[in-house]
C-alpha positions in Angstrom: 140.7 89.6 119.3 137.6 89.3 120.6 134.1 87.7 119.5 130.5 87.2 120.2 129.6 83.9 120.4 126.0 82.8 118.9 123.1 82.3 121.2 119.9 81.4 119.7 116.7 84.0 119.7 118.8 86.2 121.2 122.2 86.9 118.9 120.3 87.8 116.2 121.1 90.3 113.4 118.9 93.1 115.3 121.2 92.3 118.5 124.6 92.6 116.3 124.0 95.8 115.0 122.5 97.7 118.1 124.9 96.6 119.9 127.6 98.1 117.4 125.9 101.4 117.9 125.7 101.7 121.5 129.4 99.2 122.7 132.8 99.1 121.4 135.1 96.4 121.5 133.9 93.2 119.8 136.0 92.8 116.7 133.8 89.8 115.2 129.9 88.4 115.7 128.9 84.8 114.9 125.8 84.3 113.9 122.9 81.7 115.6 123.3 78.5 114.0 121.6 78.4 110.4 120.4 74.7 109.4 118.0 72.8 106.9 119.6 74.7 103.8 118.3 72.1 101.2 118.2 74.6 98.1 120.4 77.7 97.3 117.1 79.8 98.1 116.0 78.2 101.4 113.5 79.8 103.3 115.9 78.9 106.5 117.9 81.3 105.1 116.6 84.2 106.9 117.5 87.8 104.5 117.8 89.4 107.9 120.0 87.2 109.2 122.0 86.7 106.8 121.7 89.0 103.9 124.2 91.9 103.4 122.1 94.5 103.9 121.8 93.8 107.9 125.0 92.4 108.5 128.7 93.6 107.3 130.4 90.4 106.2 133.8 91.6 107.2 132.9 91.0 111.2 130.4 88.5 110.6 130.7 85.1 110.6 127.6 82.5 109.8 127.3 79.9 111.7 126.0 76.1 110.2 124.6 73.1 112.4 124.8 70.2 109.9 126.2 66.9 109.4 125.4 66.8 105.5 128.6 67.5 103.8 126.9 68.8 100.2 124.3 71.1 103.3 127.8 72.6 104.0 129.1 73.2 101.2 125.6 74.5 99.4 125.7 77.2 102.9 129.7 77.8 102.3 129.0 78.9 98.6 126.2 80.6 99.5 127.9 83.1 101.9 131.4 83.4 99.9 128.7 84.5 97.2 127.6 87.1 99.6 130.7 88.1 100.4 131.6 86.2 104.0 135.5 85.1 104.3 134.4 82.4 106.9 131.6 79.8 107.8 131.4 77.7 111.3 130.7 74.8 111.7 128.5 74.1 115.0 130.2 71.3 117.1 129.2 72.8 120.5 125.6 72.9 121.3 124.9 70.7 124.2 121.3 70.4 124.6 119.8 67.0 124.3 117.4 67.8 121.1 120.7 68.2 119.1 123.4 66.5 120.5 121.0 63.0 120.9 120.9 63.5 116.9 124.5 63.6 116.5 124.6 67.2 115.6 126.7 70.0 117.4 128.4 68.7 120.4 127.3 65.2 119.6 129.7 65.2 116.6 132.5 65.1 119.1 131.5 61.2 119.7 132.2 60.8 115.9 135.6 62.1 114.8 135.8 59.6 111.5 132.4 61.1 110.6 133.5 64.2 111.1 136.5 63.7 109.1 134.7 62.5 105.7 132.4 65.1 105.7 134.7 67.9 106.1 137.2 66.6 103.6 134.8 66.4 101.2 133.6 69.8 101.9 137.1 71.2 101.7 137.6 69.6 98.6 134.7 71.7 97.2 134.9 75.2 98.7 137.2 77.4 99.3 135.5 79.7 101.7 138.0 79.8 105.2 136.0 77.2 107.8 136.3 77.3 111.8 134.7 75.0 114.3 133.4 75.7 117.4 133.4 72.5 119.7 133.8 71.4 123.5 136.4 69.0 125.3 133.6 66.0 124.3 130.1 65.1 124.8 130.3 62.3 127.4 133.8 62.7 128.4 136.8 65.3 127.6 138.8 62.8 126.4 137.2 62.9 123.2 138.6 66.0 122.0 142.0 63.9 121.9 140.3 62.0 118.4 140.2 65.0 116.8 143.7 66.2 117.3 144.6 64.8 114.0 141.7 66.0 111.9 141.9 69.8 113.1 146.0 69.5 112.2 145.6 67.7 109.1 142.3 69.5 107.6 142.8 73.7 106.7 140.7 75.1 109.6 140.5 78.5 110.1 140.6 78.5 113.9 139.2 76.5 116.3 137.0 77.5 119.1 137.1 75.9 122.1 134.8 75.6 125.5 136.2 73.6 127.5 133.1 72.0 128.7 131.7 68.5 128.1 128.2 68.8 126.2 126.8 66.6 129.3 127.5 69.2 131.3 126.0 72.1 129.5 126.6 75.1 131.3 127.3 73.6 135.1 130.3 73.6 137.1 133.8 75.6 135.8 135.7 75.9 132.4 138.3 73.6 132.8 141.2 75.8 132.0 143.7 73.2 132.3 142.3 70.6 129.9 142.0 74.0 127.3 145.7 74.6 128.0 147.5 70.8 127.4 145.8 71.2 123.8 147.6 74.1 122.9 151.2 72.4 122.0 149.1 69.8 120.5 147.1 71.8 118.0 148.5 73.4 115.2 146.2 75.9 114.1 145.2 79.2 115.8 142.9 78.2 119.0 140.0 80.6 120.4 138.9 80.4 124.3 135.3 80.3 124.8 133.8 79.9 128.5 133.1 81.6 131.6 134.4 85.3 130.8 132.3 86.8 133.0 134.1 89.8 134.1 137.5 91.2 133.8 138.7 89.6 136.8 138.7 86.0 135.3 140.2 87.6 131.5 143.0 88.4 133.4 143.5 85.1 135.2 143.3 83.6 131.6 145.7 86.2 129.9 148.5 84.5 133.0 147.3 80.7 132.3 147.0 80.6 128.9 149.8 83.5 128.1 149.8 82.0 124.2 146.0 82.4 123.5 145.6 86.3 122.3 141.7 85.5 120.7 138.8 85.4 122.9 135.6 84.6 122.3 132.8 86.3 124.8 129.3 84.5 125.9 126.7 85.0 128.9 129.0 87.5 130.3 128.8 89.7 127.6 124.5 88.7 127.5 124.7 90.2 131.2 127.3 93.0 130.6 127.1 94.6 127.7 130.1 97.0 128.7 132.5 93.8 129.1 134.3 94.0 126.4 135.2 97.5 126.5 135.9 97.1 130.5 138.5 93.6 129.1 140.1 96.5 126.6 140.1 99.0 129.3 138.5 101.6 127.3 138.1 105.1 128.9 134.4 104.6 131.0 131.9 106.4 129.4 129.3 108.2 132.0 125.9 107.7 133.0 125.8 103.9 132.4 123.1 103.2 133.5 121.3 105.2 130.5 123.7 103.5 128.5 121.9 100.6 129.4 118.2 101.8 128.9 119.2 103.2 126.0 120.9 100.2 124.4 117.4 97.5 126.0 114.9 99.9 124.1 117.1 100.3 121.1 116.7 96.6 120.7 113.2 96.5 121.6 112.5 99.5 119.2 114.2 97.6 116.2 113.2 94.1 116.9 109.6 96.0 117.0 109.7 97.3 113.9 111.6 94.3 111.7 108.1 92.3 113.5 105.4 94.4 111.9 104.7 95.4 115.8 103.7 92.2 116.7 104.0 91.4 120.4 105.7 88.4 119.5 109.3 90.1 120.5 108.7 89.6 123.9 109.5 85.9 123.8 113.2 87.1 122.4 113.3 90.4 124.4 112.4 87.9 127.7 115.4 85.8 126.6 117.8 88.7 127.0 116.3 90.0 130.3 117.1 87.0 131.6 120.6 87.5 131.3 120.8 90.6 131.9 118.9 91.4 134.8 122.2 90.2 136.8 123.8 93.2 136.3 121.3 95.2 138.3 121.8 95.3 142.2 118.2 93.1 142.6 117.8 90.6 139.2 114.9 88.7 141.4 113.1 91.9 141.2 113.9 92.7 137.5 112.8 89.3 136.2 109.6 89.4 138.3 108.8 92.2 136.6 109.6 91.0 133.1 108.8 87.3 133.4 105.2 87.3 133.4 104.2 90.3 130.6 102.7 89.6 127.2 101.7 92.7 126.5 103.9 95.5 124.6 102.5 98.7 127.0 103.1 96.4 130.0 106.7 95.4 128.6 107.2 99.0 128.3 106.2 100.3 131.6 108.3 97.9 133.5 111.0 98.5 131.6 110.9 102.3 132.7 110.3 101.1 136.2 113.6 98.8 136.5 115.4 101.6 135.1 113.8 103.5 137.8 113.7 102.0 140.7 116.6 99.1 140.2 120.2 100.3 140.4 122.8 98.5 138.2 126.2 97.1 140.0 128.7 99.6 140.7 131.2 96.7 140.0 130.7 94.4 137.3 
């Protein structure tokens, strides 16, 4: 199998569906992390983002950043009352303004913590519940405290990047450390990190020969054809107008779910700067997107990359 992991301002439910109409080959899509659900009808929880009318709760799995146990379980009953047949629980996100408040990856420095809150919200739902964590936050022997709590507790899955959240996205995926957790870990185990292009699937697919669920990140943010290139789906032509066609699909819709308001840039930016690495010059790309805040600008250089810019013929 393979899934989508969440990137926030950029994931979003306009990015899950467009993305279903123009790629094949992603099998589930987690959403951006949803938090501060203090009532049953929190504004946090965004109809678009969450509500069945944007988002098919048989691929779709919402995502929670909390450390509240009764936050958890208000989101969990929420969703199963939607229709979800999962939740995730956020243990993952590295940056500083989380992690320094023991949320996402700083939860891996608290494994007793941990431990009450999610007994306590498994005693109450009964919605399925994955995480999504890293090896640690200071140091990836931290993972080993948990070893215990993700055998003993009725996870779903659990998602690993085996990163520490100090070093956010620098150096390599340490394969290794992922693979000595596999005997040790008795519930289905996801690999998240580093799938970038098919080359690297296939060096995981020979390390980690057990692992048969993937889940994809930045590579897919830069290539949007990865995943059917990792199932080796017959290439489709003119790819490059794939491409366009796929950047102003999500430019068209985020556009009209705004009201028109040149405020999509911001998120529309975000993506560029991923995927302007698939294009022969991404210098270039970005100088031309970087700097616009206007929608007729936007639009223009938009047409001109697709222009002027080839994409890789090997990506």
């Amino acid at each position: 199998m393979l899934s989508l992991a969440p990137f926030q301002g950029i994931t979003d439910a306009v990015f899950r569906n467009v993305y279903q109409r123009h790629f094949k080959g992603i099998d589930r899509f987690y959403t951006p992390f949803f938090t501060g659900i203090q009532k049953d009808n929190s504004k946090n929880l965004r109809e678009e983002e969450i509500g069945i009318k944007y988002n098919d709760v048989n691929i779709t799995v919402p995502q929670i950043l909390s450390t509240d146990a009764e936050e958890i379980t208000r989101f969990a009953k929420f969703c199963k009352s939607l229709g979800y047949k999962e939740i995730n629980l956020n243990m993952g996100c590295p940056f500083p303004r989380v992690a320094n408040k023991v949320r996402g990856c700083g939860l891996m420095t608290q494994p007793e913590k941990v431990r009450a809150i999610l007994t306590k919200v498994f005693d109450e739902t009964d919605i399925a519940l994955s995480i999504k964590c890293r090896l640690g936050y200071y140091k990836a022997e931290e993972i080993y405290d948990f070893i215990d709590i993700f055998n003993t507790l009725p996870f779903s899955e659990i998602i690993i990047h085996p990163r520490i959240g100090k070093q956010l996205y620098s150096g390599n995926a340490d394969i290794n450390a992922f693979k000595q957790l596999i005997p040790l870990i008795n519930k289905n185990i996801v690999y998240n990190g580093d799938i970038n292009d098919v080359v690297f699937f296939e060096r995981l697919k020979t390390e980690i020969p057990e692992t048969k669920d993937f889940m994809l990140g930045r590579g897919l943010l830069t290539n949007p054809f990865l995943a059917e290139k990792i199932r080796n789906l017959p290439p489709a032509p003119h790819e490059k107008q794939r491409l366009h066609d796929f950047m102003y699909d999500i430019y068209l819709e985020r556009l009209r779910h705004a009201g028109g308001s040149p405020k999509v840039l911001g998120r529309m930016k975000e993506l560029w700067s991923y995927t302007m690495n698939i294009f022969d010059n991404p210098i270039n790309v970005w100088r031309k997107i970087k700097k616009i805040n206007d929608l007729n600008e936007y639009e223009t250089a938009v047409e001109e990359i697709f222009r002027d810019i080839e994409i890789k013929t090997s990506f």
